[in-house]
C-alpha positions in Angstrom: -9.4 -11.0 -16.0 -11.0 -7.9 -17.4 -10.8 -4.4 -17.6 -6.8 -4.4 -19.0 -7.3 -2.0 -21.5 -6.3 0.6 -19.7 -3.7 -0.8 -17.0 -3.9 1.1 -13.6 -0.8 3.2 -12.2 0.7 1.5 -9.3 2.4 3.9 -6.5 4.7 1.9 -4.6 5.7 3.7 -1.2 9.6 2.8 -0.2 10.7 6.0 1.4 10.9 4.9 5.1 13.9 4.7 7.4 12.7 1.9 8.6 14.0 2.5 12.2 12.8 -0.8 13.9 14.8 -2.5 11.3 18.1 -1.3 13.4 20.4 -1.3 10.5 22.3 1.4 8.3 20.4 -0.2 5.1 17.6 1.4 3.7 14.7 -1.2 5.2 13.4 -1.9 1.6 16.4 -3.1 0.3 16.7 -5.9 3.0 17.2 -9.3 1.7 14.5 -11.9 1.5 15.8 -15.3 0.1 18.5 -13.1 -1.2 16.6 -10.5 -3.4 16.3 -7.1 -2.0 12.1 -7.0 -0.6 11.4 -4.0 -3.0 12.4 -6.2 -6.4 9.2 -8.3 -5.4 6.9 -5.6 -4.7 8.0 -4.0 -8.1 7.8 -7.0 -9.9 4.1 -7.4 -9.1 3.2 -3.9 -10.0 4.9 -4.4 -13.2 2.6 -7.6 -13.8 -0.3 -5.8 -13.3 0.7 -1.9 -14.4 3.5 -2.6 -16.7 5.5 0.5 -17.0 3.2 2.8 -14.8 5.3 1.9 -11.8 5.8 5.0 -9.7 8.6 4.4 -7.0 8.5 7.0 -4.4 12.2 6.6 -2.7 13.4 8.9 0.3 15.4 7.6 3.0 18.8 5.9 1.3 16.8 7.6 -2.1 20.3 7.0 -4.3 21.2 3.2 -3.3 17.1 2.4 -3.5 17.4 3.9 -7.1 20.2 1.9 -8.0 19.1 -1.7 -6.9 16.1 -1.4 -8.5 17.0 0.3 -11.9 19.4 -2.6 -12.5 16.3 -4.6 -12.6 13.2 -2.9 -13.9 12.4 0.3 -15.5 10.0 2.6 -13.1 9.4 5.9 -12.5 11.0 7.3 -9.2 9.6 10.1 -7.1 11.7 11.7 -4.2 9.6 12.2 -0.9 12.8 14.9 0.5 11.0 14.9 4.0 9.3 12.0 5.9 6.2 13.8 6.6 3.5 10.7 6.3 1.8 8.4 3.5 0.1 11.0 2.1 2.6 13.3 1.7 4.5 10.7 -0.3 1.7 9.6 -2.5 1.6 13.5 -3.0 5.3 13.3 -4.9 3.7 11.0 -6.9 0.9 12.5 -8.3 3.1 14.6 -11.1 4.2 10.9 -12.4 0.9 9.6 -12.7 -0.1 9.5 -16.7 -2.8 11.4 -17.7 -4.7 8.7 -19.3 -5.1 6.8 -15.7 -8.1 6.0 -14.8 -7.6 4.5 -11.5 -4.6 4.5 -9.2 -3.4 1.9 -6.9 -1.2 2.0 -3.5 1.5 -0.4 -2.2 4.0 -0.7 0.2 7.6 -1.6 -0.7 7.6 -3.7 2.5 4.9 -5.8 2.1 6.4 -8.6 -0.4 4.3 -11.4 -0.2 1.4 -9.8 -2.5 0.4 -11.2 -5.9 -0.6 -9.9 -8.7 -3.5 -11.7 -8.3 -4.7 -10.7 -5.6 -4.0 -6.8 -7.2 -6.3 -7.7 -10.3 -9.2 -9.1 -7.7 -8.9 -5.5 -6.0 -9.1 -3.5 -9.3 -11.9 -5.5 -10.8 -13.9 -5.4 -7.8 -13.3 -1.8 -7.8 -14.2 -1.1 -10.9 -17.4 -3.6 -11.2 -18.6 -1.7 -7.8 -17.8 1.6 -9.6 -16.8 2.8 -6.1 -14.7 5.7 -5.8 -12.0 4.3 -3.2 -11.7 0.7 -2.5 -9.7 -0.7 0.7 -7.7 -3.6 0.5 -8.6 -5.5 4.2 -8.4 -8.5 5.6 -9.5 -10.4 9.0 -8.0 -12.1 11.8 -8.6 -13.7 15.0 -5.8 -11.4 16.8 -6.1 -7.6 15.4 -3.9 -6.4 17.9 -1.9 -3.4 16.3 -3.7 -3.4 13.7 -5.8 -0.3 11.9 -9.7 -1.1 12.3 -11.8 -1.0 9.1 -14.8 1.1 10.3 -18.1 0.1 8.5 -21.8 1.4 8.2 -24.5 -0.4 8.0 -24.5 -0.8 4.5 -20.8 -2.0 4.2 -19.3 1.5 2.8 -16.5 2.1 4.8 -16.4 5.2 7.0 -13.0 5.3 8.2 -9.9 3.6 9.7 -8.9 3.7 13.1 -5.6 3.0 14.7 -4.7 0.4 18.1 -4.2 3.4 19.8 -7.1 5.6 18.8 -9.5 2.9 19.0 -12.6 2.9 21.2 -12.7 -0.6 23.4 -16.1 -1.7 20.7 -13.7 -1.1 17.9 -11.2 -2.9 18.9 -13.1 -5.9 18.8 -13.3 -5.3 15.0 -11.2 -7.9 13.4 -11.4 -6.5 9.9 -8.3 -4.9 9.4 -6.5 -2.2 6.7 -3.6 -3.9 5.0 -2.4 -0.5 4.0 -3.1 -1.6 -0.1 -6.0 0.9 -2.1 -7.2 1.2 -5.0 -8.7 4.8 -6.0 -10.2 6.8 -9.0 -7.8 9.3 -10.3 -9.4 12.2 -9.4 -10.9 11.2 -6.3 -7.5 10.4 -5.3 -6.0 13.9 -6.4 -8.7 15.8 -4.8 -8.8 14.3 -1.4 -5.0 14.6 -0.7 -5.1 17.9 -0.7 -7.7 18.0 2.3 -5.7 15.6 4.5 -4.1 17.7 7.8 -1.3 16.9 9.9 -3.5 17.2 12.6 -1.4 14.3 14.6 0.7 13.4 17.5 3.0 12.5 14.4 2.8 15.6 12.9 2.2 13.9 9.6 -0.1 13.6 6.6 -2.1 10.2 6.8 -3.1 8.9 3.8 -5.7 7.0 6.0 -7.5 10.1 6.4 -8.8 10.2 3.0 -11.1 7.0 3.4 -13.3 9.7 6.5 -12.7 12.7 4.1 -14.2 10.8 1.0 -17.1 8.8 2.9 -18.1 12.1 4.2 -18.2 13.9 0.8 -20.7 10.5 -0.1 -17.9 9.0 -2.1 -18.1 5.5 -2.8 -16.1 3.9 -0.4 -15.9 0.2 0.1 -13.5 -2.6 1.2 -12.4 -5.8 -0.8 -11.7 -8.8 2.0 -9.2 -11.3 1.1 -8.6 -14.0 3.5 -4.9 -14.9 2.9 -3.2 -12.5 5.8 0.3 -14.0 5.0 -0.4 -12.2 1.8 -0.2 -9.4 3.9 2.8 -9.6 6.6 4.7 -6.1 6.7 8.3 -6.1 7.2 9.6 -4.2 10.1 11.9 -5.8 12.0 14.7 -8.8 12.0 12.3 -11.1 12.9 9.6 -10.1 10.0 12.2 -10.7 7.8 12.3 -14.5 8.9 8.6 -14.8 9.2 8.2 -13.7 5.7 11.2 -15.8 4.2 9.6 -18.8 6.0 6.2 -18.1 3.9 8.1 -17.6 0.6 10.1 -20.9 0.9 6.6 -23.0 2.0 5.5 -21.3 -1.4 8.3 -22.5 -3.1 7.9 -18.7 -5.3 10.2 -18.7 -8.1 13.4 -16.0 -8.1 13.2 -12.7 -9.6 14.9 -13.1 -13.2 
């Protein structure tokens, strides 16, 4: 691999209630295979960012804090209110180190990702010299899914959601896995044009891929085509899809 001289900062988002989950238990610190999810998604960060781990914890903050500290050494960042992705990559921006280059996103309830896959993103990033870079992947049945919108020349435009999306777009089966990788102060300076201008009333870190695109950033998408890589835990049933995948891949515990 190259460009590990100066390892990345990883912001790992496990705030959430997790309210499809239907339990009193913070939804990151569900079992799979029994290890809490969030010890895998940490792990990988740590492969690829070593001690530039920013945890952003909310919902369940203490007992998050606890589970994982036992285990590996990261920086945590409270997100107090629930008020979107963006705001809680917001209460990570003061934990970022100075000396970082570029940043990268992931969620604490997507545990099947690899490092791998996280030094393919940051190389391509940085070989591209693009300014944000999209984690995507496609599938036959995008249902539900966030769109990856595209010009003509491949820079991505924008994301769209199910529920916003025209009936072309929705035939778009490139989809946003919800992973980025961004230049510092790209990064810094588009959060804080983002608008909760939403049913949600919330601060979408989405909306920085239209913000930057418009301001002729560099925006582009890296498309792996492993979506089991990918599978989000938000319910029971998640929870057995993903344990399912883990045991076919006969991945090694968490020591």
């Amino acid at each position: 691999m190259k460009y590990r001289k100066n390892k990345p900062a990883i912001v790992v988002l496990a705030a959430g209630a997790g309210k499809r989950m239907k339990s009193s238990k913070a939804k990151v610190l569900h079992d799979i295979l029994g290890i809490p999810m969030v010890l895998y998604v940490v792990k990988t960060a740590q492969k690829v960012a070593g001690k530039n781990v920013i945890l952003v914890v909310g919902n369940q903050a203490e007992a998050v804090r606890k589970v994982v500290s036992e285990q590996y050494d990261v920086i945590f960042s409270l997100q107090k209110e629930q008020l979107g992705t963006g705001h809680a990559v917001s209460c990570a921006l003061p934990y970022i180190p100075e000396s970082t280059q570029h940043v990268i996103v992931l969620c604490g309830d997507v545990p099947l990702l690899t490092p791998g896959t996280i030094h393919r993103l940051l190389d391509d990033h940085i070989t591209a010299k693009r300014d944000i870079t999209i984690l995507a992947t496609e599938i036959d049945d995008p249902k539900g899914y966030g769109r990856i919108l595209m010009d003509k020349e491949r820079n991505v435009t924008g994301i769209v959601e199910e529920t916003d999306a025209t009936d072309k777009q929705k035939e778009i089966k490139i989809i946003n896995t919800g992973i980025y990788c961004l230049k510092k102060e790209v990064l810094f300076d588009s959060l804080q044009k983002i608008t909760p201008n939403n049913v949600q009333g919330e601060y979408y870190l989405t909306d920085i891929i239209e913000i930057s695109y418009n301001e002729q950033k560099i925006v582009g998408a890296v498309i792996e085509k492993d979506f089991e890589e990918f599978v989000g835990v938000n319910s029971h049933n998640d929870l057995m899809i993903v344990a399912n995948i883990m045991r076919k891949r006969q991945r090694p515990d968490i020591s």
